[in-house]
C-alpha positions in Angstrom: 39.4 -41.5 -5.9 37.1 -38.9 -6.7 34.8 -36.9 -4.1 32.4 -33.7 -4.0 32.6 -31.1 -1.8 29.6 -29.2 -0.6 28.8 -26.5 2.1 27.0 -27.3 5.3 24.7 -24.9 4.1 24.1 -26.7 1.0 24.9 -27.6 -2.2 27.0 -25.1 -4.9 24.0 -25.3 -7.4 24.4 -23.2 -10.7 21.2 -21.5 -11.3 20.5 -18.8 -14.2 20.3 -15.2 -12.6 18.5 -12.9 -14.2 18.0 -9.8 -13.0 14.8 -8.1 -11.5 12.8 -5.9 -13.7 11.6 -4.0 -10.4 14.5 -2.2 -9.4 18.0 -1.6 -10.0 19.5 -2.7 -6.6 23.3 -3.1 -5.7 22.9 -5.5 -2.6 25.6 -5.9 0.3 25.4 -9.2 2.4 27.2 -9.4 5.5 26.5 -12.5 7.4 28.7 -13.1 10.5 28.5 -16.8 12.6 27.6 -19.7 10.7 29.4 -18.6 7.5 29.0 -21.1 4.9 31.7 -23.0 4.0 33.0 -26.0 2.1 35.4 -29.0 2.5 36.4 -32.0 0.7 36.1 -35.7 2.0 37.7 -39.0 0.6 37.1 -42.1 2.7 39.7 -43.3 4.9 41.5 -46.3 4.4 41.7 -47.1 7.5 38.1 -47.6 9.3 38.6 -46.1 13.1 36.8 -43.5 15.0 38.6 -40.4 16.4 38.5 -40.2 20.3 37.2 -36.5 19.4 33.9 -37.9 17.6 33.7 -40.8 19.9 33.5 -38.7 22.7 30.6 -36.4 20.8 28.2 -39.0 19.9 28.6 -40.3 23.4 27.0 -36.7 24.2 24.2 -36.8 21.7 21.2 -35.3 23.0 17.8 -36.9 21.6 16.0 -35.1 18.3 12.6 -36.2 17.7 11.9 -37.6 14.3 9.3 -38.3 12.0 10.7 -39.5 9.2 8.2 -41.4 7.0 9.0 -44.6 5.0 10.1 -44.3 1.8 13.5 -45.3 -0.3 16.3 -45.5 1.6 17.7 -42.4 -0.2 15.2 -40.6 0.4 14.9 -41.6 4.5 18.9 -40.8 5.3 18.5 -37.4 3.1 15.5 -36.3 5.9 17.7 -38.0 8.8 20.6 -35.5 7.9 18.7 -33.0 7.6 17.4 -32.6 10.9 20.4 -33.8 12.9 23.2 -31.7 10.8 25.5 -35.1 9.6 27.2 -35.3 6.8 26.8 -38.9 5.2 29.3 -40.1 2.8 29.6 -43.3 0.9 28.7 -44.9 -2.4 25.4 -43.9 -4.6 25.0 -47.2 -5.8 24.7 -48.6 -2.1 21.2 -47.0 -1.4 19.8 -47.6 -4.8 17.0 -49.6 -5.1 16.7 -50.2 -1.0 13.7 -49.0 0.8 13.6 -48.1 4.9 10.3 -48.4 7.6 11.3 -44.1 8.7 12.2 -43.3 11.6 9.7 -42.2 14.1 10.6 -41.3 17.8 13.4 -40.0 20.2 17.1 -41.4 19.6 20.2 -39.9 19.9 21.8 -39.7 15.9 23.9 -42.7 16.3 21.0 -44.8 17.4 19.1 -43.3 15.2 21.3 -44.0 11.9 21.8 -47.2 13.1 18.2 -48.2 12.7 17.8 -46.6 9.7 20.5 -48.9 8.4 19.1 -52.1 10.4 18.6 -54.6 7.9 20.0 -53.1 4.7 23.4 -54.4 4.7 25.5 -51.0 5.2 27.4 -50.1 8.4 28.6 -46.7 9.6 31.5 -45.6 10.8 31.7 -42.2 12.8 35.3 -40.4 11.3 34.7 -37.3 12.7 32.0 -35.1 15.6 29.6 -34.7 12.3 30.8 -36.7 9.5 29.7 -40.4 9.0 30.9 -42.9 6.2 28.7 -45.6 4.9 29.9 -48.8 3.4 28.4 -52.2 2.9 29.0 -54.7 5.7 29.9 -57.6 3.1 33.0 -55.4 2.3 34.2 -54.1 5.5 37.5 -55.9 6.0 39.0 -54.6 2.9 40.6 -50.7 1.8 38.4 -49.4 -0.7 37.9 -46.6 -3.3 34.3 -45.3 -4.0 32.9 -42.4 -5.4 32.0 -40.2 -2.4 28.1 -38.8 -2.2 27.6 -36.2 0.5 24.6 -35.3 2.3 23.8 -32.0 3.7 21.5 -29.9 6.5 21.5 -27.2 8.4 21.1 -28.3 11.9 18.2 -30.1 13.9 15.0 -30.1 11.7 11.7 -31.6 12.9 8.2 -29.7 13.8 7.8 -27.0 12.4 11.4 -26.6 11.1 10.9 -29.0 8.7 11.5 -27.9 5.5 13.9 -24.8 6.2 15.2 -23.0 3.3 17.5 -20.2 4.7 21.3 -21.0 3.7 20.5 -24.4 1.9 22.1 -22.7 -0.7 19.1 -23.9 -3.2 16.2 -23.1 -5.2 14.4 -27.0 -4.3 12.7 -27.0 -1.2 12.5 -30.5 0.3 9.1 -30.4 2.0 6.2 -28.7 2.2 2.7 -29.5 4.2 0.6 -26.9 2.6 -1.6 -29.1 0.7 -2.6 -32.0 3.9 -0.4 -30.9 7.0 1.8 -34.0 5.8 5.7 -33.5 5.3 5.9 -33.9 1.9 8.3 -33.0 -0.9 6.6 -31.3 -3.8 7.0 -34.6 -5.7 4.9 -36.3 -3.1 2.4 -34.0 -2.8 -0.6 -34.9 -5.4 -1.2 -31.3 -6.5 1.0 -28.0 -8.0 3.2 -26.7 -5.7 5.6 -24.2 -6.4 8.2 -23.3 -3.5 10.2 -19.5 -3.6 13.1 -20.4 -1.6 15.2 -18.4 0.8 17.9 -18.3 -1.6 15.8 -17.6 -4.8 14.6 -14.6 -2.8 18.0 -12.8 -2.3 19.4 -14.4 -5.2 16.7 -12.2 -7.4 16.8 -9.5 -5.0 12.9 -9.8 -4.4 11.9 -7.7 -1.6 7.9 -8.5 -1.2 6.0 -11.8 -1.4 4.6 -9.9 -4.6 7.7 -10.7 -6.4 8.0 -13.8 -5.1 4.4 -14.6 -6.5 5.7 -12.9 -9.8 8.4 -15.9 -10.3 5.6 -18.7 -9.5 4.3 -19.8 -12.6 0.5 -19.7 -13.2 0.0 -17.1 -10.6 -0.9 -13.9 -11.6 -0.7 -10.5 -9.9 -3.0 -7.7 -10.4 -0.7 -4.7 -9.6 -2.7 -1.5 -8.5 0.3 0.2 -7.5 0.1 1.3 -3.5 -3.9 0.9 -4.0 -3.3 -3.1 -3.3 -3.1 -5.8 -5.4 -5.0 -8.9 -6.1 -3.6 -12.2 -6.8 -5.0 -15.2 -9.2 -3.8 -18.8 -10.2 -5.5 -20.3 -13.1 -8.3 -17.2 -13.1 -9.7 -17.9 -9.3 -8.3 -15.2 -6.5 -5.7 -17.1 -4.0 -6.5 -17.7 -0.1 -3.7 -17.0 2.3 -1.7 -18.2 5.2 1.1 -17.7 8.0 2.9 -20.4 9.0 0.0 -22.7 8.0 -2.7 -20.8 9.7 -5.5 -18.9 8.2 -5.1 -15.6 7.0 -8.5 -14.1 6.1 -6.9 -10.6 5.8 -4.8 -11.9 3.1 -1.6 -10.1 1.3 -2.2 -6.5 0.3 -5.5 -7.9 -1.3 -8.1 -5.4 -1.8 -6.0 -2.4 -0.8 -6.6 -3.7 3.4 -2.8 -4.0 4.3 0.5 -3.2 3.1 2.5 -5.1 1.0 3.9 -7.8 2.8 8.3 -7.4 3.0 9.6 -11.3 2.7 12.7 -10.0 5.1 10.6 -12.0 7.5 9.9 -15.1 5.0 12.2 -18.4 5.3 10.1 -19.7 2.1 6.8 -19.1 0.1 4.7 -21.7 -0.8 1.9 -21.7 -3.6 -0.4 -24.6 -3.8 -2.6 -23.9 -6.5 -6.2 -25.6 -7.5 -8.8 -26.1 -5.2 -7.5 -26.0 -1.8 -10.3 -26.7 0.5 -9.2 -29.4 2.8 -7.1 -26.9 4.9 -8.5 -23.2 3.8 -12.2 -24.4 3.7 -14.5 -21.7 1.6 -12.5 -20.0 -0.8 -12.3 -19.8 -4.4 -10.1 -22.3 -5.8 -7.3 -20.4 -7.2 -4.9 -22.4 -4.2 -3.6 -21.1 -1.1 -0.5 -18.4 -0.1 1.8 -20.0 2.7 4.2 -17.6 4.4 6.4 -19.5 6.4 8.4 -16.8 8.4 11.9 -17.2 10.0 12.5 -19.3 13.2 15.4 -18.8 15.8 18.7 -20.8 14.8 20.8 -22.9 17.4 23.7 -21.1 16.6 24.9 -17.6 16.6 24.5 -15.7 13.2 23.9 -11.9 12.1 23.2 -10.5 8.8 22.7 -7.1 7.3 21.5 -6.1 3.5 21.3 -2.4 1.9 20.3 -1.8 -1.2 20.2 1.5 -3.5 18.5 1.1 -6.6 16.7 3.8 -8.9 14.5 6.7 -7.9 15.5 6.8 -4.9 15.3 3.4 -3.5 17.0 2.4 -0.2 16.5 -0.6 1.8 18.1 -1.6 5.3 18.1 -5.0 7.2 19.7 -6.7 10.1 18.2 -9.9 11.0 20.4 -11.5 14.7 19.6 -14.9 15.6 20.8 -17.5 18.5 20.5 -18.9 21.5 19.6 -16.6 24.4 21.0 -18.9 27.3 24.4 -20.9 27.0 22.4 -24.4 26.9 20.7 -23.5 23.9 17.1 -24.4 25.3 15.8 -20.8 24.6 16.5 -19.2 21.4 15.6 -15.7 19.6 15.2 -13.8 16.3 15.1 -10.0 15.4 15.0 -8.5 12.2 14.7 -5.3 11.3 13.6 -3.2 8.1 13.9 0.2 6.8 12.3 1.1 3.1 11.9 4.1 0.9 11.6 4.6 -2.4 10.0 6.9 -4.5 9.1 6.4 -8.7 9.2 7.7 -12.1 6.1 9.2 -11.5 5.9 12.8 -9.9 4.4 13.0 -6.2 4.4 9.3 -6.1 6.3 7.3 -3.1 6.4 4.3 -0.8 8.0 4.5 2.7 8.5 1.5 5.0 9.6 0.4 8.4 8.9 -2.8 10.2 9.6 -5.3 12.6 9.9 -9.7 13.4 10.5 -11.3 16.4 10.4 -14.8 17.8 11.3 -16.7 20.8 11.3 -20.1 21.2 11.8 -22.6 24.1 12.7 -26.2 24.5 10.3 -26.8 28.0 11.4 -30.6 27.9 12.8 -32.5 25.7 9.6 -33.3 24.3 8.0 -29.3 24.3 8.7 -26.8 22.4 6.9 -23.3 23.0 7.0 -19.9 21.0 5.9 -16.7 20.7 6.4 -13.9 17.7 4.8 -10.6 17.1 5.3 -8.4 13.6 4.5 -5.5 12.8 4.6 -2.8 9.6 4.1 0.2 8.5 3.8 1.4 5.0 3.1 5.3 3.8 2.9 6.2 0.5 1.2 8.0 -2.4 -0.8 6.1 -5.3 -1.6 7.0 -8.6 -3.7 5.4 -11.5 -1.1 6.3 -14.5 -2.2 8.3 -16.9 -5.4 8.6 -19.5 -5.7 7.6 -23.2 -7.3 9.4 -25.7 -11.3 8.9 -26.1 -11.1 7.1 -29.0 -8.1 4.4 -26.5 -5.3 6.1 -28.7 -2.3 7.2 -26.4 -2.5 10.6 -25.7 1.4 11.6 -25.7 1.5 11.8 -22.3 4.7 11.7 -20.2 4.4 8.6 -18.2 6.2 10.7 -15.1 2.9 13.0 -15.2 0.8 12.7 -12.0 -3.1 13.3 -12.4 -4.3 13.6 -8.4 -4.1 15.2 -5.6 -0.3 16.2 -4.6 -1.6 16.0 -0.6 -2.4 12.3 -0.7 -1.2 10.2 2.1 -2.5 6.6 2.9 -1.1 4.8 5.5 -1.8 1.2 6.3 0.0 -1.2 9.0 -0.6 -4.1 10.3 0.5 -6.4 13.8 0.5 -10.1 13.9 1.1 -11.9 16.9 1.3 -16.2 17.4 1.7 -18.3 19.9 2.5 -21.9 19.5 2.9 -25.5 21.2 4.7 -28.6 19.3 4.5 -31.7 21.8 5.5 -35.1 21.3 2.9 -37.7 22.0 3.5 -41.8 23.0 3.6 -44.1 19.8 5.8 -41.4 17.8 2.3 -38.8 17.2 3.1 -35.1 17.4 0.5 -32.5 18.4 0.9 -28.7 17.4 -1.3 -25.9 18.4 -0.9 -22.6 16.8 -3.1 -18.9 17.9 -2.8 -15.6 15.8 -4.1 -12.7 16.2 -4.1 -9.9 14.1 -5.3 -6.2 13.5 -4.9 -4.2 10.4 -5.5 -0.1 10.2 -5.2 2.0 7.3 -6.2 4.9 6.7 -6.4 7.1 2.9 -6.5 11.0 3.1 -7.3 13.1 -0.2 -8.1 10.1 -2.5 -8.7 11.2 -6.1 -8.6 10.0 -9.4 -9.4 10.9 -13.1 -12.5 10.2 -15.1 -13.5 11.4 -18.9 -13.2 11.5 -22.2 -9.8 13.0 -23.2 -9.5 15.7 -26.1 -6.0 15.1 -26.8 -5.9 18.0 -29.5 -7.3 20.3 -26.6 -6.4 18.8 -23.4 -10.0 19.2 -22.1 -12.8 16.4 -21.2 -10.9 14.7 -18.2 -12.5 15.5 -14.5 -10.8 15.0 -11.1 -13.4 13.4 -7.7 -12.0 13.5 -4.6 -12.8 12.0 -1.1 -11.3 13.6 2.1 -11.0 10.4 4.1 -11.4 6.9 4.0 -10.3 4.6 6.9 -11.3 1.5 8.6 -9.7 -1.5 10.7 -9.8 -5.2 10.6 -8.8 -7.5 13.2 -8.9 -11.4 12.8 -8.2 -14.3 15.3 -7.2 -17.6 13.6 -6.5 -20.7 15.2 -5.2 -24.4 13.8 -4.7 -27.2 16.0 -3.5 -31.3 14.7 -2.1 -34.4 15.4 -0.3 -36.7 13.1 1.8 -40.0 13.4 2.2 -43.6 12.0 0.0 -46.4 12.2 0.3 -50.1 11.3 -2.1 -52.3 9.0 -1.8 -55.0 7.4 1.7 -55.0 7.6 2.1 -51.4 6.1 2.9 -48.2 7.9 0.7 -45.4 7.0 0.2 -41.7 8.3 -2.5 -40.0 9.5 -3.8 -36.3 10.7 -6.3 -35.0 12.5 -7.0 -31.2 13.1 -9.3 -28.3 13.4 -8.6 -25.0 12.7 -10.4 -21.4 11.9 -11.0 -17.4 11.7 -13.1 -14.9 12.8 -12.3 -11.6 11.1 -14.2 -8.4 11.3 -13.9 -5.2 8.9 -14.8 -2.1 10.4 -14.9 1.0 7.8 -15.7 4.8 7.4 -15.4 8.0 5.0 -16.7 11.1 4.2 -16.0 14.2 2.0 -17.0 12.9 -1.2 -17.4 16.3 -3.4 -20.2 16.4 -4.9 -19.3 18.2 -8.5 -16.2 16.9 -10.3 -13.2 18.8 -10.9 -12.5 19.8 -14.7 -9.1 19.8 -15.4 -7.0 20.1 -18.4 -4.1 17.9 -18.8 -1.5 20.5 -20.0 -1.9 23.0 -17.7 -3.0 20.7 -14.6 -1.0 21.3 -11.5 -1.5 18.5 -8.7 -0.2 21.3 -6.0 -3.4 23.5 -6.8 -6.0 21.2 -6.4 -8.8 22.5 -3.1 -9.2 20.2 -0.6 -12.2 18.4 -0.6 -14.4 19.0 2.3 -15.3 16.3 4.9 -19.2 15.7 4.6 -21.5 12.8 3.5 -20.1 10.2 6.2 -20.5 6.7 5.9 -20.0 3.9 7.8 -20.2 0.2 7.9 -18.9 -3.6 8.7 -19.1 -7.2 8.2 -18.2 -9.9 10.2 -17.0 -13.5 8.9 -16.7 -16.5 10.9 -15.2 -20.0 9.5 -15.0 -23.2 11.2 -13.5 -26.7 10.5 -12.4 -30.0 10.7 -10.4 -32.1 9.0 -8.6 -35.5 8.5 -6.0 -37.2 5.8 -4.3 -40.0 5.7 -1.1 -41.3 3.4 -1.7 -44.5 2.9 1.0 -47.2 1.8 -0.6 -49.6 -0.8 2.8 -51.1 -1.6 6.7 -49.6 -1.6 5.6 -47.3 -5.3 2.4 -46.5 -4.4 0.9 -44.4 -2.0 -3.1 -43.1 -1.5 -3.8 -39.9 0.7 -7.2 -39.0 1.1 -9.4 -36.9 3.7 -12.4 -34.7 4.0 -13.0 -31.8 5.8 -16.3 -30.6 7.4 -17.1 -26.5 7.3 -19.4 -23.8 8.5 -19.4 -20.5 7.3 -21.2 -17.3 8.2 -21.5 -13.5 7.1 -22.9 -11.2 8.6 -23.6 -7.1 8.9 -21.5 -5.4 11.7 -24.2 -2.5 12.1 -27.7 -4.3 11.8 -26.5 -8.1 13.4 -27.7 -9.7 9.9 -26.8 -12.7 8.6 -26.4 -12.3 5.2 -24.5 -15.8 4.6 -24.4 -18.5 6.6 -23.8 -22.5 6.0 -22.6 -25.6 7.9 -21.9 -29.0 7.6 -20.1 -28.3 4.0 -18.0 -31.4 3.2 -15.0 -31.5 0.7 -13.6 -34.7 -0.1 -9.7 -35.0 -1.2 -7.7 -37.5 -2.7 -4.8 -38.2 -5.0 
């Protein structure tokens, strides 16, 4: 008889590797607890339980599912999932056989077992997590059948669903960016593109701006440390955390640092208009970072890296419970980043923190709290100037044109708090708060203007600006409920939820000089550049405020065919921070979805 063996931490999945274009990195992994590991299975001839695994599913505690219907395939792939069983048996059992979901509290026996009710297949427990299928109409006999395993890591439901970290592969299996439904990315009626866990480290990608990089149809506007911009099909991308606004967005607009993924479980990119959850927008998609959550089990990992000019990169990320029943659990990581470039003068320094705690209040509750927080320093530059008639100039692309005593410095602190509860009739409510503040601040910005001479040198000038700064906290908040209902003999899903921002951007310079700085690019020495005086202050602000609700449903119009449509209702307003103006403002927007 034949089998397959795969890790608990998922399948051994060849993928092509290429190597990333951004750095030359030698990475070390060290994970400790947990390791991954693999083992081989062939069903027993003879059909009897262990006393060891009778005596664990006797001691199952309840997991609360919400497993929707779908093929029967489909249904026991969520089911292991979230309760960490490995399912063996033959393929051709499952195939064309279609299951109500699950949706509920049970223990995993009781759950498996009506999951199965109905379709002909027992179970028989062989050991504490490993379960064999086989049809009942064959039971009495010794068999030989091609074994199919099934694989999770641990408990799944809430806001695990969909956890990438050690699955071992580049396919996420849901994602509830588009509607707040659990959906895989073949169920869900738009493009969406999931950078996995794994894809992450396999590629060595250290920022969700390499992650974006490797999504295709998304396209990043590098500005170097000045912040870049990001696009799908030519409209700029909105943002979110965990599935909450993020009106601050990712290093857009030079407001905050480059986000580090050492944080990140998964990004998500749902691209095309993405109004039913982000509300006004442009509609380029939506950016969800889904961060890291606490693991039931004792692990600890570290990575370095050293790549080229410079480059070195340290993080240690512990997870586990805190208590010995498991009920409260907790999550640190920790990040260390410098690098400088091949351009002169030019570097990034970074240092920043994660954590999370979450708690099991009853069976039915969970609670959690995070905060994050990073810092980034560094020194930009705008590369270097053609000739006037847009020949290159012969250049060396190491030369730095600006002011050697630039610094900007930009961090940012985001802290949530969050509620998942289990509601009568199987519905699930989940309330999530964030609150955030970004600060940066840019001393000695300069860059180069003119028509370049190259047979001279001459015609380039230098402007300078002794300070620009400013801050920009936001409070978001995002609150649903979802579960099943019945009609007409069909079970369909349904969600209800409000959520929105209110962000506020405060900002301030001064020191622009008012005659430009010839300079000659042969002889020009970044060191020797005066300091331009602070003068001219400025200041200013806006304030935007979104609001909205929203509902979807999934609708079941036979066992092929599903419907999910909804509509969301919006307000929207803009307004001056120093004169109280309203300089935008709209409500009772509707936009319709379907698909």
């Amino acid at each position: 008889m034949q089998s397959t063996a795969v890790s608990k931490r998922g399948p051994n999945v060849a993928h092509n590797r290429a190597p990333t274009a951004q750095t030359l990195a030698l990475a070390i992994r060290i994970a400790c607890g947990g390791l991954a590991y693999s083992a081989a299975m062939a069903l027993p001839a003879l059909w009897s339980m262990p006393a060891s695994a009778q005596s664990a599913t006797e001691t199952q505690a309840s997991v609360a599912f919400s497993i929707p219907a779908g093929s029967l395939s489909d249904t026991l792939n969520r089911f292991a999932e979230q309760t960490g069983l490995y399912l063996s048996g033959a393929g051709e059992l499952t195939r064309g056989k279609n299951s109500a979901g699950l949706q509920g509290n049970f223990t995993s026996e009781k759950g498996l077992r009506r999951l199965l009710q109905g379709t002909g297949i027992i179970y028989r427990f062989t050991g504490a997590n490993t379960v064999s299928l086989m049809s009942a109409s064959e039971s009495g006999g010794v068999m030989t059948l091609p074994a199919v395993m099934v694989s999770a890591e641990g408990e799944r439901s809430g806001s695990a669903a969909g956890i990438t970290e050690w699955s071992g592969s580049y396919k996420a299996s849901q994602t509830n960016t588009a509607t707040k439904l659990n959906l895989s990315p073949r169920e869900t009626p738009q493009t969406v593109t999931v950078v996995t866990r794994q894809q992450m480290d396999d590629s060595a990608m250290t920022s969700v701006d390499d992650a974006l990089r490797a999504t295709s149809g998304v396209f990043v506007h590098d500005r170097g440390q000045n912040g870049n911009n990001y696009y799908s099909r030519g409209f700029e991308l909105q943002h979110q955390y965990d599935g909450m606004p993020n009106p601050v967005g990712i290093s857009s607009w030079n407001q905050n640092p480059q986000i580090d993924n050492a944080f990140l479980d998964r990004v998500e990119v749902l691209q095309g208009a993405s109004g039913l959850m982000s509300g006004a927008g442009d509609p380029g998609g939506t950016v969800n970072l889904v961060r890291k959550r606490p693991t039931h089990e004792f692990q600890a990992q570290a990575e370095a890296q050293l790549g080229s000019w410079k480059q070195r990169r340290l993080v240690g990320d512990i997870s586990g419970p805190l208590i010995e029943s498991g009920h409260v659990r907790g999550r640190l990581v920790l990040l260390m980043d410098e690098q400088d470039s091949f351009v002169d003068h030019v570097f990034r320094d970074r240092q920043a923190v994660y954590g999370i705690v979450e708690a099991d209040i009853t069976p039915n509750t969970l609670v959690y709290a995070s905060l994050q927080y990073q810092e980034d320093k560094s020194r930009n530059h705008f590369g270097v100037p053609f000739a006037a008639d847009g020949s290159q100039a012969g250049l060396s692309r190491s030369a730095f044109f600006g002011n050697a005593n630039n610094l900007t410095t930009r961090d940012y602190s985001l802290y949530t708090l969050g509620l998942e509860q289990q509601l009568p009739a199987d519905w699930m409510m989940k309330l999530q708060y964030s609150g955030s503040k970004t600060n940066y601040a840019i001393n000695n910005y300069s860059f180069i203007r003119g028509d370049l001479d190259p047979s001279t040198g001459d015609g380039m000038d230098i402007r300078q600006q002794s300070r620009v700064s400013g801050d920009i906290p936001y409070d978001a908040l995002d609150a649903y409920i979802s579960g099943p209902v019945s009609l007409l003999g069909r079970s369909h899903e349904l969600v209800f939820g409000a959520n929105g921002s209110t962000m506020t951007r405060n900002y301030a310079g001064s020191g622009y000089m008012a005659a430009l700085q010839p300079i000659n690019v042969y002889t020009f020495d970044p060191t020797a550049l005066p300091t331009a005086v602070g003068a001219n202050p400025y200041t200013g602000g806006y304030e935007i405020t979104q609001r909205g609700v929203y509902g979807v449903g999934r609708f079941s119009l036979t066992d092929s065919l599903k419907l999910i449509a909804g509509t969301r209702i919006s307000s929207y307003e803009d307004k001056d921070v120093d004169t109280g103006t309203t300089t935008v403002k709209e409500s009772g927007v509707v936009s319709p979805y379907a698909g």
